[in-house]
N, C-alpha and C positions, 0 to 999 in steps of 0.2 A: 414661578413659571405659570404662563396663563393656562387654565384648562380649556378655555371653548376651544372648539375643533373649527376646522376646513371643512365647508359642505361636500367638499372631494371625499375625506377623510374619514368622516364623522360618521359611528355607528353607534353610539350609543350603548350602555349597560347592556342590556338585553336585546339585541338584536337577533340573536340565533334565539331566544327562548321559547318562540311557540315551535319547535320539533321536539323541546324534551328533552332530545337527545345528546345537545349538544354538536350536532352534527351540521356543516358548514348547509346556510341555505340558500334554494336556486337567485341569484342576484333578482332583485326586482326590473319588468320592465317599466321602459317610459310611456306607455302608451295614457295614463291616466295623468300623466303630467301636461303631455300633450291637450288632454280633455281640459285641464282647468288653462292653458293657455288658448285653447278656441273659444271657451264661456269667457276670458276674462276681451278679447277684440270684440266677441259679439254679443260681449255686455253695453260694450262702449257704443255699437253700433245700435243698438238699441236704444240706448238713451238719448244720442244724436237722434233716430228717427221721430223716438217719438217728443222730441221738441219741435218737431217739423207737422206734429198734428197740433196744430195749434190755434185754429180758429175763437178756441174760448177767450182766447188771452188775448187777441186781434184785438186793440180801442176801437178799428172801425165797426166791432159786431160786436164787440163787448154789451150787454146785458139784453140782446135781441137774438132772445131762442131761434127764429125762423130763421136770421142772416147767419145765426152757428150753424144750422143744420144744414143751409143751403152751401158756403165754403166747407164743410167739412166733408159732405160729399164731393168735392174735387181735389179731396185727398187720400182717394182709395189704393194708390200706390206706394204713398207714403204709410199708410195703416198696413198695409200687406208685409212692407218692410220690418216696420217694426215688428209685428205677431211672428215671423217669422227668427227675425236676428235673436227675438224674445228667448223663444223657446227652442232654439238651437242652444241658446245660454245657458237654459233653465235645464234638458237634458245635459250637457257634457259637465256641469256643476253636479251633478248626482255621480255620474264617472268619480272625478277628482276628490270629492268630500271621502268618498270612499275609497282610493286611493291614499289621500295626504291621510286617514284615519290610520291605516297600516303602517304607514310609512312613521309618525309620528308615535306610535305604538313600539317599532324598532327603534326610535331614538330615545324613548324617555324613559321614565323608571315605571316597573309592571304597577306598582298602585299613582300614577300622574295621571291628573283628571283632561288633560290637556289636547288628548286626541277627541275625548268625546265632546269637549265644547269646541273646538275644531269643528267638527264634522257639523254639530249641532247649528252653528254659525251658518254653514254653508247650508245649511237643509230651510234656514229661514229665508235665505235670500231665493232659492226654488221657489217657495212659498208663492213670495212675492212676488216672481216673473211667472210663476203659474195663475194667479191669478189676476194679474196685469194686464194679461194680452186675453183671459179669458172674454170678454167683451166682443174682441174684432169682429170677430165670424157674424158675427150676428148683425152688426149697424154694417160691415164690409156687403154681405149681402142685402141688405136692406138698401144701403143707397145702389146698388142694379135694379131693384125691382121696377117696375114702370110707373108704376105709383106712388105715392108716400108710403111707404113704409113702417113711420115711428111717430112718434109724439116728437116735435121739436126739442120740447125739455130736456128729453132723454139724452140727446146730440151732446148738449151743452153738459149735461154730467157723465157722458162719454169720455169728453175732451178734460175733464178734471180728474176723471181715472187714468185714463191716459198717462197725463201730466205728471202723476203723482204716484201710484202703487208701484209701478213695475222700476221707478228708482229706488224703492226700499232695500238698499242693499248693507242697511245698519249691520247688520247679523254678521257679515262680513268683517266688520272691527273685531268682535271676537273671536273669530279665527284667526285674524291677523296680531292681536294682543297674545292670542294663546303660541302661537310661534315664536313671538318677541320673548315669553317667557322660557318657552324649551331652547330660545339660544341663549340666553343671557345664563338663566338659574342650571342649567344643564347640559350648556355647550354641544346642542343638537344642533345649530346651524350659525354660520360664521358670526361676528359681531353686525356687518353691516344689514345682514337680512336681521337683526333681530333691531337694530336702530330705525329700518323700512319700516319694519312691522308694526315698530313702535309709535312712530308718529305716524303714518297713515290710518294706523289700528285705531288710536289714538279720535286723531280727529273724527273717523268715522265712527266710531262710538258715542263717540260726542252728540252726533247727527242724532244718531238710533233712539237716545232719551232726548231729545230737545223737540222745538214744536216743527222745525224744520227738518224732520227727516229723510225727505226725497233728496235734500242736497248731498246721502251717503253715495247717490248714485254718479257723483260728481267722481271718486275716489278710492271706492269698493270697485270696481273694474282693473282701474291704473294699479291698485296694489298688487290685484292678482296675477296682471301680465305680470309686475315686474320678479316676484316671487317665482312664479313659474317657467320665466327666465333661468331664473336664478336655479330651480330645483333641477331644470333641464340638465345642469354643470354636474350633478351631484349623484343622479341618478344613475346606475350604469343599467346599459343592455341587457336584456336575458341569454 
């Protein structure tokens, strides 16, 4: 008889274990489930944005700092966008890290290292959209000023941070590896969230060590809606 569980079903060895007492404890809410399904759309919204800043990569102003800096200042609603979607991401990934760390803590066994490379997973991809969108404020109010504002150059390695940090969502494959483990090896969550986990985990791990790793930002979003999907089912009310 198989032992992984139904994400319906599935508690885990120690789920009651931090009361001590043995004593039945208050159901968890969703509301931290909820948080990693808004980071996981307004991760994806963020990365669509900020493909939309994209003046560096134009062939028409490709290697002409002035023509970057002059189309990039008529992208200050697009920049607005992204800084925003950024770190709405970047906050409600701090909610959920720390929710699925509890949560993953009630499914697996009390010495599995699995919640804290979980979490740790999710605290890089913060990292990453925290210092992604760190930039905007800065070139956002500079292109209002009435004057030049900046060095041209700067524009152009604006638009390549842009481009690139705030898809860093490698860190992401290890949360999503470290799941595919607690279902598989510990039937903490159904077979197919652990086959998700495993190739999206997968791939975007991939991303995280290779020279290409803004393309984890391609992936690391999609996994986590569909996960959070998925935990939605599993979670009950308080």
């Amino acid at each position: 008889m198989s032992t992984t569980l139904d994400p319906s079903t599935a508690s885990g060895p120690h789920r009651d274990a931090g009361t001590g007492t043995g004593a039945p404890t208050r159901p968890p809410g969703r509301g931290w489930v909820l948080a990693g399904l808004g980071a996981g759309l307004a991760g994806i919204a963020s990365v669509v944005a900020s493909s939309m800043v994209d003046a560096v990569y134009d062939p028409a102003t490709s290697g002409d700092a002035e023509a970057i800096a002059e189309a990039t200042s008529e992208l200050v609603p697009q920049i607005l966008t992204f800084h925003t979607a950024t770190m709405v991401s970047c906050a409600l990934l701090v909610v959920f890290a720390a929710g699925l760390h509890r949560h993953l803590q009630r499914r697996t066994h009390p010495d599995s290292i699995v919640p804290g490379v979980a979490a740790i997973g999710l605290v890089m991809v913060c990292v990453a959209q925290l210092l992604g969108a760190g930039l905007t404020t800065e070139f956002a109010f500079a292109f209002a000023a009435p004057d030049d504002a900046f060095v041209p150059e700067t524009v152009a390695f604006f638009g390549h941070w842009v481009g690139t940090i705030p898809w860093l969502w490698g860190g992401i494959g290890l949360t999503a590896l470290a799941m595919a483990s607690a279902a598989f090896r510990q039937g903490a969550f159904a077979r197919w969230v652990g086959w998700t986990s495993l190739v999206l985990g997968g791939i975007t791990t991939l991303f995280l060590v290779s020279p290409v790793q803004y393309m984890a930002g391609m992936t690391g979003p999609i996994w986590l809606v569909i996960v959070s999907v998925a935990l939605l089912r599993s979670v009950r009310r308080p």
